[in-house]
C-alpha positions in Angstrom: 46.4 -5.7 -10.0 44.4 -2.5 -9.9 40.8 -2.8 -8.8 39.5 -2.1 -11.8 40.6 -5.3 -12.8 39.8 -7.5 -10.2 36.2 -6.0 -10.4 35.9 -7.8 -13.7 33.7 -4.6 -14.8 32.6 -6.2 -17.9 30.8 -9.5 -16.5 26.9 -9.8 -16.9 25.6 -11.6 -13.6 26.3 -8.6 -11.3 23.4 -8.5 -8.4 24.3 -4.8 -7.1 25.9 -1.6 -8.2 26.6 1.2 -6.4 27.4 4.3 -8.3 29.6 6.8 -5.9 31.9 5.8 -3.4 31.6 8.3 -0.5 30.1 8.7 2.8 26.7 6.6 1.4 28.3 4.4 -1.3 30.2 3.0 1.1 27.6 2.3 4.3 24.9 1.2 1.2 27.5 -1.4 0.7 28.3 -2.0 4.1 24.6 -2.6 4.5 24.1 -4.8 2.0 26.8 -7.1 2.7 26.7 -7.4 6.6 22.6 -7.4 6.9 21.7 -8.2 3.5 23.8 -11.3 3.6 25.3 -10.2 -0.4 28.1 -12.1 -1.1 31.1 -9.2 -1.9 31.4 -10.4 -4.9 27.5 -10.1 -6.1 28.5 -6.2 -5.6 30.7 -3.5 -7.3 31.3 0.4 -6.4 31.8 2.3 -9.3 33.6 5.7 -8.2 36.8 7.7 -10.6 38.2 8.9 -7.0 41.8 6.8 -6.6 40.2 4.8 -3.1 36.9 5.3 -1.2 35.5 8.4 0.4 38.6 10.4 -1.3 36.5 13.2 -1.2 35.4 13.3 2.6 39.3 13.1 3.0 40.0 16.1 1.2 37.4 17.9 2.4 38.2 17.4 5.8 41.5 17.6 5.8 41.6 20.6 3.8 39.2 22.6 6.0 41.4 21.3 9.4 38.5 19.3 10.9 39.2 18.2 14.6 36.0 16.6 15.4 32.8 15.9 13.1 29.6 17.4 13.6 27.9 14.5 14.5 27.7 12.0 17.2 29.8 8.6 17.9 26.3 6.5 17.0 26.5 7.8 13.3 29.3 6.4 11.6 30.0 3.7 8.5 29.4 0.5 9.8 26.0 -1.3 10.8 26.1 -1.8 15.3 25.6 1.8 16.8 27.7 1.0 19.1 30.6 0.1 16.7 32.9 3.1 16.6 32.9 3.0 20.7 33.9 -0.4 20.5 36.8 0.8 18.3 38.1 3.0 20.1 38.3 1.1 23.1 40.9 2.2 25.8 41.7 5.4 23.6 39.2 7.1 24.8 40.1 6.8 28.5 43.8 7.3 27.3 43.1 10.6 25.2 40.5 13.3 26.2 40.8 14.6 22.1 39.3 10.9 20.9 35.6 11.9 21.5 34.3 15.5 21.9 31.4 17.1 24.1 28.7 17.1 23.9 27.2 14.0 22.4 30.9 12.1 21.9 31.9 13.7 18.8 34.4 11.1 17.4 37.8 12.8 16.2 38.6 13.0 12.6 41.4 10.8 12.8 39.4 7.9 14.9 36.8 8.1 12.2 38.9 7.9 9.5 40.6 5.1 11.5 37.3 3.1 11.7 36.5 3.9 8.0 40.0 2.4 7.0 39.0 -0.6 9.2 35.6 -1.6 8.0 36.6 -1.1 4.5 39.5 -3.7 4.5 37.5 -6.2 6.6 35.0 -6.2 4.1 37.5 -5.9 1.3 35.6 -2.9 -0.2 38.5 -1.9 -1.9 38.5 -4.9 -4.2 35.6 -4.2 -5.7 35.9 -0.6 -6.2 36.0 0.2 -10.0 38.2 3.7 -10.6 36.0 4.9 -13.3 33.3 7.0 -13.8 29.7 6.3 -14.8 28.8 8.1 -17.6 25.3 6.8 -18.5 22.7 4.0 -16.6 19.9 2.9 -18.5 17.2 0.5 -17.4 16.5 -2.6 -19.5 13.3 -4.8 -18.7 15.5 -7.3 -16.3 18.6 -4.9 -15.7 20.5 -1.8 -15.7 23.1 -1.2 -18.2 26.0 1.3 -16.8 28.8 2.6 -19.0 31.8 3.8 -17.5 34.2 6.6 -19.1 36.9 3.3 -20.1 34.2 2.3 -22.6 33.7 -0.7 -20.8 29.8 -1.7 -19.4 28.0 -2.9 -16.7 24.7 -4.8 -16.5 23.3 -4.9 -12.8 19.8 -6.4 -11.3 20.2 -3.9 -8.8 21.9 -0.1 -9.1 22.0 2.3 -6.2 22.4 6.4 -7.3 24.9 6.8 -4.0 25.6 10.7 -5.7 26.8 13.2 -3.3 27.5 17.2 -4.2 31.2 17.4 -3.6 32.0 18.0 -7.1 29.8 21.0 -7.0 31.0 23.7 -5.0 29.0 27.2 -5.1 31.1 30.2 -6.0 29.3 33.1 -5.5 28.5 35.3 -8.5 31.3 38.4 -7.8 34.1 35.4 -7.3 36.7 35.7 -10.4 36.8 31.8 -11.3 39.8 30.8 -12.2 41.9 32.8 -10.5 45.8 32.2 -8.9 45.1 34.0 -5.6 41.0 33.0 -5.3 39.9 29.4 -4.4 37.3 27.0 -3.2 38.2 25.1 -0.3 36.1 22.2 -1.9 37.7 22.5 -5.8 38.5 18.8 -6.7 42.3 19.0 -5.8 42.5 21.9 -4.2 46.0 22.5 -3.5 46.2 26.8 -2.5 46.3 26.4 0.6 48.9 29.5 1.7 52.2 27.8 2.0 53.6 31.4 3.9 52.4 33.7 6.4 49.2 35.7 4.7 46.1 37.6 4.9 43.5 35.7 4.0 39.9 36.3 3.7 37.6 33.6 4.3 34.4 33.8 3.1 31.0 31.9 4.4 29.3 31.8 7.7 29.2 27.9 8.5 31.0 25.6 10.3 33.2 24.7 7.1 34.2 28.8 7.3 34.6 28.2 10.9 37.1 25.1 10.5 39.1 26.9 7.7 39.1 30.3 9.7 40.5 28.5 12.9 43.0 26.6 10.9 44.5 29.4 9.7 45.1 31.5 12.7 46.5 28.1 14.3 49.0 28.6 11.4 49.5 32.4 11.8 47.6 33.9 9.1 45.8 37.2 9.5 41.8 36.1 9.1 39.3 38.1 7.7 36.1 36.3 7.6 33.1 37.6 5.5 29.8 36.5 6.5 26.6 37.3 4.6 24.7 37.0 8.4 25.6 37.4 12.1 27.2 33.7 13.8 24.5 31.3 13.9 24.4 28.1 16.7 23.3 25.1 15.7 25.0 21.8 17.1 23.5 19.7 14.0 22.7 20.8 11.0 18.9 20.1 11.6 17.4 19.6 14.5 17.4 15.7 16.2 13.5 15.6 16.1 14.1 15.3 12.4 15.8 11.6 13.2 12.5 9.9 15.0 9.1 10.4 14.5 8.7 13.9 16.2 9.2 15.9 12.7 9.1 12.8 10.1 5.7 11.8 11.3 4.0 14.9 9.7 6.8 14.8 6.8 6.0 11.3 5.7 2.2 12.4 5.9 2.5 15.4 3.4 1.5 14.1 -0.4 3.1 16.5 -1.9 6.7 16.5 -2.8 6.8 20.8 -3.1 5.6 21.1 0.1 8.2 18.9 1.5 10.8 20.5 -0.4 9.7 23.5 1.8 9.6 21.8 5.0 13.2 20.4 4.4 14.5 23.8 3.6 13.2 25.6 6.6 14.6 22.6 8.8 18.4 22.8 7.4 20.2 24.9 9.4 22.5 26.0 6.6 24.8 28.6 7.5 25.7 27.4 11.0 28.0 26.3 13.5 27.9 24.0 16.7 28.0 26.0 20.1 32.3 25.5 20.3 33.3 26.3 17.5 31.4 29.8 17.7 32.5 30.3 20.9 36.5 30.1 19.6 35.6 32.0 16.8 34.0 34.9 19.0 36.7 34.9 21.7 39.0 35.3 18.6 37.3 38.5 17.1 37.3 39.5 20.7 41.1 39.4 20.8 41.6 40.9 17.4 42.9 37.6 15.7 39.8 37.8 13.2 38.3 40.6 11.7 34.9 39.7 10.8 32.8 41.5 9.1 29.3 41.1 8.2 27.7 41.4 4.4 29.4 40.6 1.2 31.8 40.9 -0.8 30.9 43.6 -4.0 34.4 43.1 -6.2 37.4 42.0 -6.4 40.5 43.4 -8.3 44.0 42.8 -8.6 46.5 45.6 -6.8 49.9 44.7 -7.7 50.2 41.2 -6.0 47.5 41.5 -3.9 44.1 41.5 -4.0 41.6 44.4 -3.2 38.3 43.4 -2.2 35.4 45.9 -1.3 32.3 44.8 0.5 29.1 45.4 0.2 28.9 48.7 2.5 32.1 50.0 0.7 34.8 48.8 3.4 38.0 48.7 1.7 40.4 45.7 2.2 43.4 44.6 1.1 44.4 40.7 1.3 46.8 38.0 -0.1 44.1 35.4 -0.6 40.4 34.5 -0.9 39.4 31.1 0.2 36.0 30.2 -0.6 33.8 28.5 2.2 30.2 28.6 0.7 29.3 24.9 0.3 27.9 23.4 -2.0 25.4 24.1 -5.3 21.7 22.8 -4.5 21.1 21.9 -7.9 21.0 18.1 -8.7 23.7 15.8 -8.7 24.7 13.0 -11.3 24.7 15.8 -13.5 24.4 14.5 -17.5 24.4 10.6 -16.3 20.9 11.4 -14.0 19.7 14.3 -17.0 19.7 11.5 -19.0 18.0 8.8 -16.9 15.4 10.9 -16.3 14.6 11.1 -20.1 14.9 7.9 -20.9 13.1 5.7 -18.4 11.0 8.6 -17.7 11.2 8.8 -13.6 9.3 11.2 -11.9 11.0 14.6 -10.1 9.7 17.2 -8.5 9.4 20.9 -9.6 12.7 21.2 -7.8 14.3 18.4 -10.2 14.9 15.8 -7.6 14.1 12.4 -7.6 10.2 11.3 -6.6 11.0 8.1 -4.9 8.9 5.0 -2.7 9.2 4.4 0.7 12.1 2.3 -0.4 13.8 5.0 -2.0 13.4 3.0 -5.3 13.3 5.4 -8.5 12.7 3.0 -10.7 11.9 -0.9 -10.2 15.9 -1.8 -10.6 17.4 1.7 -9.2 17.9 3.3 -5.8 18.7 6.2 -4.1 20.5 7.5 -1.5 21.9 10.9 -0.3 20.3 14.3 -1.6 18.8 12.3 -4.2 16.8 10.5 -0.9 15.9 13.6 0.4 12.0 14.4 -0.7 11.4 10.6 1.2 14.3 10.9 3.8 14.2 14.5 4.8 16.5 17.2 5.7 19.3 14.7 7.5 19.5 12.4 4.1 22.4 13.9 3.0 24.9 13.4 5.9 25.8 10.4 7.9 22.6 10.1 9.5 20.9 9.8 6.4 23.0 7.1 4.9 22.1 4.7 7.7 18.3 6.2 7.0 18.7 4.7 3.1 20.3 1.5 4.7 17.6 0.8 7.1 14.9 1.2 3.8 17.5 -0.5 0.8 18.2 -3.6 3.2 14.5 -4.0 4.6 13.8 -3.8 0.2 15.8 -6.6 -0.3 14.4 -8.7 2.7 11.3 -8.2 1.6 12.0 -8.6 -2.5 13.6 -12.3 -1.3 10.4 -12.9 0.8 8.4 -12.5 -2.1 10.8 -14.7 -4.2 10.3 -17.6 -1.6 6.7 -17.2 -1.3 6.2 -17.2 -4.5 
């Protein structure tokens, strides 16, 4: 029986919906089962991928992650101390299992954890593989349709809306084209099945994994950056998780001025002190040209492609693979367009969501992820910031019970 099924997405006494079954989706439910005390079947993930955090496996995998960015502590289930636990006697056995510095857990242990928590809490069983194509608010509930037809009527929805589905192509980028390609397209499947040269364009640490993955596989890398290597081992700094940075954050009224503050924190762009170390010592050998500025036009020459940059070097290459993250605009595109309008929620000049301490939108809908970000800060988007929307979503629905029983 497909999940869709099981979910019964068409009964009426649902407690909790989460829409978007990534990275926060799936910690929000997490959250709300093991500290929340939510029986699994009071809650439903509504998500069109084929299982959970699809995307954060195709991203990864794609771009040949080894090790994530952040530290063992941050990972999908509640106890900090979890994904240690998990991997036990590996990570005497294997050096690989956690890297320095700060025990960066391997891509395959996370995944491996992931896998775990999701079947013990039989998360997959109430996925729904569909999409949500509108949410509105009624006085006791939110009504969610989903692209089947079907509907949904919640007490409770969580906005669990990530970016993935909007990668940035820069404006000189021919889109579509056979031989030019986002390594974050839903299904991307270009990656060169032959011996190429192939020019990678972006200066982060997703340019850094594709670049290194593709000299591992003997490709000729040229790698296009718009500014010289920068070093960062987060992608803000660690003050921004404690009371050192979100102190005077949390004190500033006004939601434009935080949008500033969070984009002068993000380290966008960058890359953690190993990875632009290999990808030095590899320019230093000759394995990668780099090359600093952009990339002015592209045309096609014969079955190649000739590219000219921005201070009129000439190159000729086999491939363009696009490294440049993600659009900043909103996400939840026509579904959140429409919210907006119709229960009237507040946003900020930048267009995203205005939100309480508990990262509630509206009395019956929550946030998490970038939508969270003018409350949580720069780190609301990664894994960090999904336990950040856990801590405030579960401490809601502590205190929403308390009131119940008081009252």
């Amino acid at each position: 029986m497909r999940s869709s099924e099981s979910a019964e997405p068409r009964r009426r006494d649902l407690d909790w919906l989460i829409i978007g079954g990534g990275v926060h989706g799936v910690h929000i439910a997490t959250r709300l089962i093991t500290d929340a005390g939510l029986p699994t079947g009071d809650l439903r993930i509504v998500d069109p991928s084929p299982r959970l955090l699809e995307r954060w496996h195709d991203c990864t995998t794609t771009t040949g992650m080894s090790h994530l960015r952040s530290p063992s502590v941050h990972h999908l289930d509640v106890d900090p101390l979890a994904l240690q636990r998990f991997a036990g006697k590996r990570k005497d056995r294997t050096g690989g299992v956690f890297a320095a510095p700060f025990e960066r857990p391997s891509l395959e242990l996370f995944n491996s954890h992931c896998n775990t928590l999701t079947h013990r809490l039989g998360l997959e069983n109430i996925h729904i593989r569909h999409k949500a194509i509108s949410c509105r608010p009624r006085p006791d509930r939110v009504s969610v349709e989903l692209s089947d037809g079907s509907r949904i009527d919640a007490r409770h929805v969580v906005l669990a809306l990530g970016v993935s589905d909007q990668p940035a192509w820069p404006m000189w980028a021919p889109h579509p084209h056979p031989r030019v390609h986002h390594v974050f397209e839903p299904g991307f499947d270009s990656w060169p099945a032959s011996t190429e040269t192939v020019l990678v364009v972006g200066g982060g640490i997703s340019a850094g994994h594709v670049s290194l993955r593709l000299l591992a596989e003997g490709h000729h890398v040229h790698l296009v950056s718009r500014h010289p290597l920068r070093e960062h081992q987060f992608d803000s700094d660690p003050g921004w998780l404690g009371p050192k940075y979100t102190t005077d954050f949390h004190r500033e009224p006004d939601p434009d001025r935080r949008r500033s503050m969070i984009t002068r924190a993000r380290h966008r762009g960058s890359m953690p002190t190993d990875m632009a170390r290999a990808i030095r010592r590899a320019i230093g050998r000759g394995r990668i040209d780099w090359h600093e500025g952009e990339v002015a036009d592209v045309r096609d020459q014969d079955d190649r492609l000739a590219v000219r940059l921005d201070d009129e070097s000439p190159l000729e290459v086999d491939r363009i693979l696009l490294a440049t993250g993600f659009a900043t605009r909103r996400p939840g595109g026509e579904m959140v367009d429409d919210l907006i309008v119709s229960a009237s929620l507040p946003c900020a000049r930048c267009g995203y969501p205005i939100v309480d301490p508990s990262l509630r939108w509206h009395p019956l809908v929550y946030v998490s992820g970038p939508l969270a970000e003018l409350e949580l800060g720069p780190v609301s988007r990664n894994i960090a910031g999904a336990r950040r929307a856990g801590d405030r979503i579960v401490a809601a629905v502590r205190s929403e019970r308390a009131g119940k029983v008081s009252a």
